[in-house]
C-alpha positions as CSV (number, residue, x, y, z in Angstrom):
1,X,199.0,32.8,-32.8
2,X,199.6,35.3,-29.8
3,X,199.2,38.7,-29.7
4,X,201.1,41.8,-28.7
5,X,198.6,44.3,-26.4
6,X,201.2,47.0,-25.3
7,X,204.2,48.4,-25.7
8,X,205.8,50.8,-22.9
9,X,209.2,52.7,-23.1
10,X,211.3,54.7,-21.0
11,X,214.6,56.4,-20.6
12,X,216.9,57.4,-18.5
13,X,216.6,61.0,-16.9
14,X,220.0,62.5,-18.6
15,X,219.5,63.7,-22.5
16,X,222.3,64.7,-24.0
17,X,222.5,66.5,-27.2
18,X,224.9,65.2,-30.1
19,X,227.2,68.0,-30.0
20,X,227.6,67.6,-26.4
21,X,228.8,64.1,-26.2
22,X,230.9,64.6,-29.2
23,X,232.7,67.1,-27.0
24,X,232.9,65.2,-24.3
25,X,234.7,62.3,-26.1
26,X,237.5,64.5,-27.9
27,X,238.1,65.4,-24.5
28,X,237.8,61.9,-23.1
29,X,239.3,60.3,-25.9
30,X,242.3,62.6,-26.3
31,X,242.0,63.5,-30.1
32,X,244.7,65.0,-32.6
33,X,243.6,68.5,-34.7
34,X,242.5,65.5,-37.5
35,X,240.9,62.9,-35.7
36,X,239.0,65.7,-33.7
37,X,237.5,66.8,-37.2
38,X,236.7,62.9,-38.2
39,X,234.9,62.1,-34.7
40,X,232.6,65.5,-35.8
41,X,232.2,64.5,-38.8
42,X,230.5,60.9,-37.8
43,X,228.6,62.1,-35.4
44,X,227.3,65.3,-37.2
45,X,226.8,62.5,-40.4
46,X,225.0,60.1,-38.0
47,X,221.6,62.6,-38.1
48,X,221.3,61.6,-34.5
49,X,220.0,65.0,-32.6
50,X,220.1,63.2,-29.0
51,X,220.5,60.6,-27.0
52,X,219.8,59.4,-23.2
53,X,222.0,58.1,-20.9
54,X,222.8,56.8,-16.8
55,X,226.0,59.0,-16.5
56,X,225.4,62.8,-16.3
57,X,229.2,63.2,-17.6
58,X,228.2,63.0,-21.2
59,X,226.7,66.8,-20.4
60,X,229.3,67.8,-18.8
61,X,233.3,69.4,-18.9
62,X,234.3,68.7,-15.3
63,X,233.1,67.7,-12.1
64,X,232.4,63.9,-13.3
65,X,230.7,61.6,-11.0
66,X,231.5,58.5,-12.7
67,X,235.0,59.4,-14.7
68,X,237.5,59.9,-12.8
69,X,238.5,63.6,-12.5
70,X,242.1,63.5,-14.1
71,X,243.1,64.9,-17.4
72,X,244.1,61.9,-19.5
73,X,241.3,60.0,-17.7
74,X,242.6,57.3,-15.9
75,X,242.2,55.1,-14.0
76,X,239.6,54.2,-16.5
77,X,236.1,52.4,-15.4
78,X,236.4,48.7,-15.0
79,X,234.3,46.1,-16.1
80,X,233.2,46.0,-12.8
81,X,232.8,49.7,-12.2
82,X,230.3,49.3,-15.0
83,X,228.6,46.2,-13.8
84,X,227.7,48.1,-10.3
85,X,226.3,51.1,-12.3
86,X,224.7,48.8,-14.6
87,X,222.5,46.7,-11.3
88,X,221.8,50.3,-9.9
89,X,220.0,51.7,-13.0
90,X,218.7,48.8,-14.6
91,X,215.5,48.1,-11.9
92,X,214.4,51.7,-11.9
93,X,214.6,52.2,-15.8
94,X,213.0,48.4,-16.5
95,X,210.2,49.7,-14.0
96,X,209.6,52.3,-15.5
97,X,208.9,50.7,-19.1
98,X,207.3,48.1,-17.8
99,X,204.5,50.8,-15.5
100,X,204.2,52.3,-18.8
101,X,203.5,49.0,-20.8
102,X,201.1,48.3,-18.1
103,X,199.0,51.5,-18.1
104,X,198.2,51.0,-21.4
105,X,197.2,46.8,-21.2
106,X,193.8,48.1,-19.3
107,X,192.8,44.9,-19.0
108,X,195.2,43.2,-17.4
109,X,196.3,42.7,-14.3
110,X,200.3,42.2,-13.3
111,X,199.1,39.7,-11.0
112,X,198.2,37.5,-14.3
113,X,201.7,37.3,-15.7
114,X,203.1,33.9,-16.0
115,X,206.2,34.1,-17.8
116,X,209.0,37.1,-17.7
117,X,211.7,37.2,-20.4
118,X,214.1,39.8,-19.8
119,X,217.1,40.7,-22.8
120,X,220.0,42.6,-22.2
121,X,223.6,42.7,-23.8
122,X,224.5,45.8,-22.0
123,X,225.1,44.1,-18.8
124,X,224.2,40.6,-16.1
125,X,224.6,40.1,-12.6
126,X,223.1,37.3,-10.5
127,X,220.3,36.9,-9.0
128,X,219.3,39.0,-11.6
129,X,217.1,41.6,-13.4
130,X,214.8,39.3,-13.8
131,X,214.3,37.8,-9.7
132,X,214.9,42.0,-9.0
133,X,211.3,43.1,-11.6
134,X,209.8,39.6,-9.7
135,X,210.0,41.0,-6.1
136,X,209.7,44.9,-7.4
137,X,206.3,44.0,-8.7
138,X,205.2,41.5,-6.1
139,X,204.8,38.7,-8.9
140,X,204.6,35.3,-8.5
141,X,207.6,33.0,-6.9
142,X,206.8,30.7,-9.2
143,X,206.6,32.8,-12.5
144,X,208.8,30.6,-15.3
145,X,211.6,33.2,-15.7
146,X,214.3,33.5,-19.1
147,X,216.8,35.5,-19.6
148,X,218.2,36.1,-23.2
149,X,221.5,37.7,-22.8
150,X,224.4,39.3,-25.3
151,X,222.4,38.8,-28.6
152,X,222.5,42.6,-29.8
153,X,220.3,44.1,-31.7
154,X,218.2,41.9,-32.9
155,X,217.2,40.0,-29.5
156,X,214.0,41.7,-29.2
157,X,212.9,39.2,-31.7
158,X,214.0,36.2,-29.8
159,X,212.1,37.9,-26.6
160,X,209.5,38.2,-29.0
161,X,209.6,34.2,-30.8
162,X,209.9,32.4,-27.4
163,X,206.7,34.5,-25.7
164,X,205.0,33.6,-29.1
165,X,205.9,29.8,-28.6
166,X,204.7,30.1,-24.7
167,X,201.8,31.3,-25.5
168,X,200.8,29.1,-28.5
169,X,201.7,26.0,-25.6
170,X,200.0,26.9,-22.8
171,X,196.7,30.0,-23.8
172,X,196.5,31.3,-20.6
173,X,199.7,32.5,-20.7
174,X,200.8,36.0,-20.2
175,X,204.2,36.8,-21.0
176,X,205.9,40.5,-20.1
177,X,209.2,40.7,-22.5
178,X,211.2,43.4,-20.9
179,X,214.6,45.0,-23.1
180,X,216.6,46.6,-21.1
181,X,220.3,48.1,-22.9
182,X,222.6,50.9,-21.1
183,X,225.0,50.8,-23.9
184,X,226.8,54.1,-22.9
185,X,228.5,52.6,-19.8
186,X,230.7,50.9,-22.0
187,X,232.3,54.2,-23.4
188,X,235.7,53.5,-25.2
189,X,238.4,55.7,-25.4
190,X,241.1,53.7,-28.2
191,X,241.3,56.0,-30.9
192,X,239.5,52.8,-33.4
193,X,237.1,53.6,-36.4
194,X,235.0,51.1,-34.7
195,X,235.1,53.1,-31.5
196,X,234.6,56.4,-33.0
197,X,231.5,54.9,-35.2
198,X,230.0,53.0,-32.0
199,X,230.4,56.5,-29.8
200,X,228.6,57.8,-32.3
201,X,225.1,56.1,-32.3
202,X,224.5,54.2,-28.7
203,X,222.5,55.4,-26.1
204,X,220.5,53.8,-23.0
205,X,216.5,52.7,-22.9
206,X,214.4,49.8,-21.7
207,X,211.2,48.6,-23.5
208,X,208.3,46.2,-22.1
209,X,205.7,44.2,-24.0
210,X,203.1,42.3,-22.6
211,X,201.6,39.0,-25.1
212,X,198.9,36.8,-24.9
213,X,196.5,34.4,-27.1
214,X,194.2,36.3,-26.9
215,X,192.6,40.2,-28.7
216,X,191.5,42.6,-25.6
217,X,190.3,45.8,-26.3
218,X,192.2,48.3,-28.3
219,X,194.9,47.7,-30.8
220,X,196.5,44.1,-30.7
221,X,199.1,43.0,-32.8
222,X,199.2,39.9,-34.0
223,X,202.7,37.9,-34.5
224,X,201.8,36.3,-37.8
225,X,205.4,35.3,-39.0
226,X,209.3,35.3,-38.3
227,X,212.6,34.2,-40.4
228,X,215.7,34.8,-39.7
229,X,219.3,34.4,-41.4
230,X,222.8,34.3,-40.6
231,X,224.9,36.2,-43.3
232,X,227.8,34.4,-42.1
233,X,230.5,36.9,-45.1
234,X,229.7,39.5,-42.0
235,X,230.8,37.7,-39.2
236,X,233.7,39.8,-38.8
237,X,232.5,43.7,-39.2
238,X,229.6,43.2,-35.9
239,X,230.9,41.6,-32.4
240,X,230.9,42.4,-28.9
241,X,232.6,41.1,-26.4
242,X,233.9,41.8,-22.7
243,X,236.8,43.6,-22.1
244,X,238.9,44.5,-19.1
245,X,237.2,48.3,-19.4
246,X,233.8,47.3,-20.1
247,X,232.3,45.4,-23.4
248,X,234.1,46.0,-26.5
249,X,232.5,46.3,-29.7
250,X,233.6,45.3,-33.0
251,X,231.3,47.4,-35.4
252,X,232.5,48.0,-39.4
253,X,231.3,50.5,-42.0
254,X,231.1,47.8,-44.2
255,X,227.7,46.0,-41.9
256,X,225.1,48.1,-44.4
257,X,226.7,46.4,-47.5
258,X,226.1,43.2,-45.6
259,X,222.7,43.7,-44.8
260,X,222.3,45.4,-48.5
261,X,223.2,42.3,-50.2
262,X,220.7,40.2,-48.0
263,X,217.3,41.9,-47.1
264,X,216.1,41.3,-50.6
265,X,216.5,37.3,-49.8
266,X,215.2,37.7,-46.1
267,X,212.3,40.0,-47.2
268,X,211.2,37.2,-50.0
269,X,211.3,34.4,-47.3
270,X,209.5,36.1,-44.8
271,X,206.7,37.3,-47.3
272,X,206.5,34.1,-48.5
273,X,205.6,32.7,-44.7
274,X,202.1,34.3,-45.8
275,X,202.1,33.7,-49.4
276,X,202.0,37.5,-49.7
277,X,204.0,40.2,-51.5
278,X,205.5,43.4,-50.5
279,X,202.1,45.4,-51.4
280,X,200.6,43.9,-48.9
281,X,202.9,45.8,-46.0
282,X,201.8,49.1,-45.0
283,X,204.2,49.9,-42.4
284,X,207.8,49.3,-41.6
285,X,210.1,49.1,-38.4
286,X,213.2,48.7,-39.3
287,X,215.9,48.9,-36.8
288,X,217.5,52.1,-36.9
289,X,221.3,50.6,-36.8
290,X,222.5,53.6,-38.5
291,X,221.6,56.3,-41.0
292,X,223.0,54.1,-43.3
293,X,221.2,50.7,-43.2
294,X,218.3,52.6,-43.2
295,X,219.4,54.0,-46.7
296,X,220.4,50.6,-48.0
297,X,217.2,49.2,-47.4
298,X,215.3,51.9,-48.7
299,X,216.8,51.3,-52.0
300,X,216.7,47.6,-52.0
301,X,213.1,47.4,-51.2
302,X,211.8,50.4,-52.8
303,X,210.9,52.3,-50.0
304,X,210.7,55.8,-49.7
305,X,212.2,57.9,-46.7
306,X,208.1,59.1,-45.3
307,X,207.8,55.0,-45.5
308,X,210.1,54.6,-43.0
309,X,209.8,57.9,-41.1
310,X,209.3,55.8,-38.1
311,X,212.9,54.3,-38.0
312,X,214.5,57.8,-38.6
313,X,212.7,59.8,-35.6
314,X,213.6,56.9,-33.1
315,X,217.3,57.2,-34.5
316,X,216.8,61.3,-34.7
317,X,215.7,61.3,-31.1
318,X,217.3,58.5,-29.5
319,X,220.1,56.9,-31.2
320,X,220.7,53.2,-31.4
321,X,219.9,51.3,-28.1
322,X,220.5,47.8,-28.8
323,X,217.6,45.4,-28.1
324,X,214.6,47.6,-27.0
325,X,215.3,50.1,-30.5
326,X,213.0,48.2,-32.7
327,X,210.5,48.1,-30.3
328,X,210.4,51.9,-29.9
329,X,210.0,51.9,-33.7
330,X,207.2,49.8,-33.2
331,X,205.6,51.8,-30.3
332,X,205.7,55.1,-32.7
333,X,203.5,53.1,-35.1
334,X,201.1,52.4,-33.2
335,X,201.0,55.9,-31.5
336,X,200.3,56.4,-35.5
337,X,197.5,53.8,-35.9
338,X,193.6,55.0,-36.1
339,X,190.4,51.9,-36.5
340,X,191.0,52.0,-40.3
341,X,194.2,50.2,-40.1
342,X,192.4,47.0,-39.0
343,X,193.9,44.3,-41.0
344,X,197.2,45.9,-42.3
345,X,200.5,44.1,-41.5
346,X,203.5,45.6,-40.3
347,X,207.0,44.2,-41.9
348,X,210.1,44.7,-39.2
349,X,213.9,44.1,-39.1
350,X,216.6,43.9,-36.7
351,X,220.1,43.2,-37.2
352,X,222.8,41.9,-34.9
353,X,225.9,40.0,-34.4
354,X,226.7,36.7,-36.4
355,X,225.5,38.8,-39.1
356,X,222.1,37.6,-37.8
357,X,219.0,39.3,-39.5
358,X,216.1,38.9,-38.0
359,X,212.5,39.8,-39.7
360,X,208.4,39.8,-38.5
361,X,205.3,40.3,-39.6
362,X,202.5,41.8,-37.3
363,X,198.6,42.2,-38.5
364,X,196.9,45.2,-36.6
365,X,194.4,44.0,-35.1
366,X,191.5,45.9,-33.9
367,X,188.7,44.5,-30.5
């Protein structure tokens, strides 16, 4: 088994509250009296307080350096628009997690990283992030390099899966996993539910993690198991794809029933990787998808809301960043974590497109 030994995050430089980007898109999006009250509504309901983001516009009425300056907002940003923006943030903000991540992992040296895997959904160009972090940080030519692209929400896991399987093959491995998501360049304006609940909750962030086979000093978590399942009655209400204006997503109210009528089956397949039971979990991180999914699996599992406290300050704070959201969960817990944890597991979910559900368990390990 490998082991997690840090977790860095960062964000971009622009928070912006709730209230201000709900303003900005009945502006942007060019609501009616009703639908004005309904986009409120969803985003006063989502119990998101802020979010971050690469475009200063969301905090603004006027004066837009990425929108054009025209009153029914056109032209509109192009895919490509967005690609550009997104190769001129991504470095600095992946950087960023990654010094963090680093400043932490004491005993390591950056020089000693073999493998990068970066995961994105938000965005790809070529030669990518991934050659850009490589000559950033003066790493090796040679480092073995992936890139896990367009998976959603839940590709933190496969980041997480294929460093465990590197470093399992080969033990002097060391394996930086960098999630990097800039979800609010893709801003839609079609008056949709699915637009108006996806404005709602997505904001931009980037987390690192660096894994080996071996404990160092400190808290190390290790990846004991994953399962994963395809709820394939969901296909339909979670997609993305890529649009002539940026990606489009395809994101239903009905995704918490989905995930509602499977985490009781995923959560007894995962336990039973360990032969344990659901007493033997002291700590959650559940993706924070939405107020609601939290809610669904609160009372499917049992779990009270101080339980999962964890999920809801990431959302509170936040929002829903794709990939690198569970990940923040997961760095708040450890934040959280004193030497009499030693030896308590950690249970953690993500959800994504496909409907795939993706699960882990982690033992906090103390050196």
């Amino acid at each position: 088994m490998s082991y997690i030994l840090s977790i860095g995050t960062a964000n971009p430089q622009t928070k912006v509250s709730q209230t201000a980007i709900s303003e900005f898109m009945v502006n942007a999006m060019g609501l009616t009296d009703y639908d004005a009250r309904k986009l409120r509504t969803i985003f006063k309901a989502s119990t998101i307080q802020s979010r971050y983001s690469v475009i200063e516009d969301y905090n603004q009425r006027e004066d837009f350096t990425f929108y054009p300056n025209t009153s029914d907002f056109n032209p509109f940003p192009s895919t490509k628009a967005r690609m550009s923006l997104f190769k001129e943030c991504a470095l600095p903000l992946a950087l960023k997690a990654i010094e963090n991540c680093l400043q932490r992992a004491t005993e390591v040296d950056s020089m000693e990283i073999t493998h990068l895997i970066t995961v994105s959904c938000t965005g790809m160009y070529a030669p990518g992030l991934d050659i850009d972090i490589v000559k950033a940080l003066h790493l090796s030519n040679s480092i073995e390099r992936t890139s896990i692209n367009f998976m959603g929400c839940y590709a933190a896991f496969n980041g997480m899966k294929l460093a465990n399987a590197i470093c399992e093959s080969n033990k002097k491995a060391t394996v930086l996993v960098v999630c990097l998501e800039l979800c609010s360049i893709h801003f839609q304006r079609e008056v949709t539910d699915d637009n108006l609940l996806a404005n709602a909750l997505f904001g931009d962030g980037a987390a690192a993690l660096l894994i080996q086979s071996k404990k160092h000093t400190g808290i190390n978590l290790k990846m004991e198991s994953f399962f994963c399942e395809i709820a394939r009655d969901g296909e339909k209400e979670m997609a993305w794809a890529i649009g002539d204006q940026g990606f489009e997503m395809k994101l239903s109210s009905y995704v918490p029933n989905i995930i509602q009528s499977g985490i009781k089956t995923l959560t007894t397949s995962l336990l039973g990787k360990i032969n344990g039971t659901l007493n033997d979990i002291s700590f959650f991180a559940i993706h924070p998808g939405g107020k609601r999914i939290l809610e669904v699996i609160e009372t499917e599992l049992g779990l009270t809301k101080e339980q999962n406290k964890f999920a809801y300050s990431v959302l509170q704070n936040f929002g829903n960043m794709s990939s690198p959201t569970v990940l923040f969960v997961l760095n708040e817990i450890c934040r959280s974590l004193e030497q009499n944890d030693d030896n308590k597991r950690i249970m953690s979910f993500a959800f994504g497109p496909g409907l795939t559900m993706e699960s882990m368990i982690l033992r906090i390990e103390y050196q």
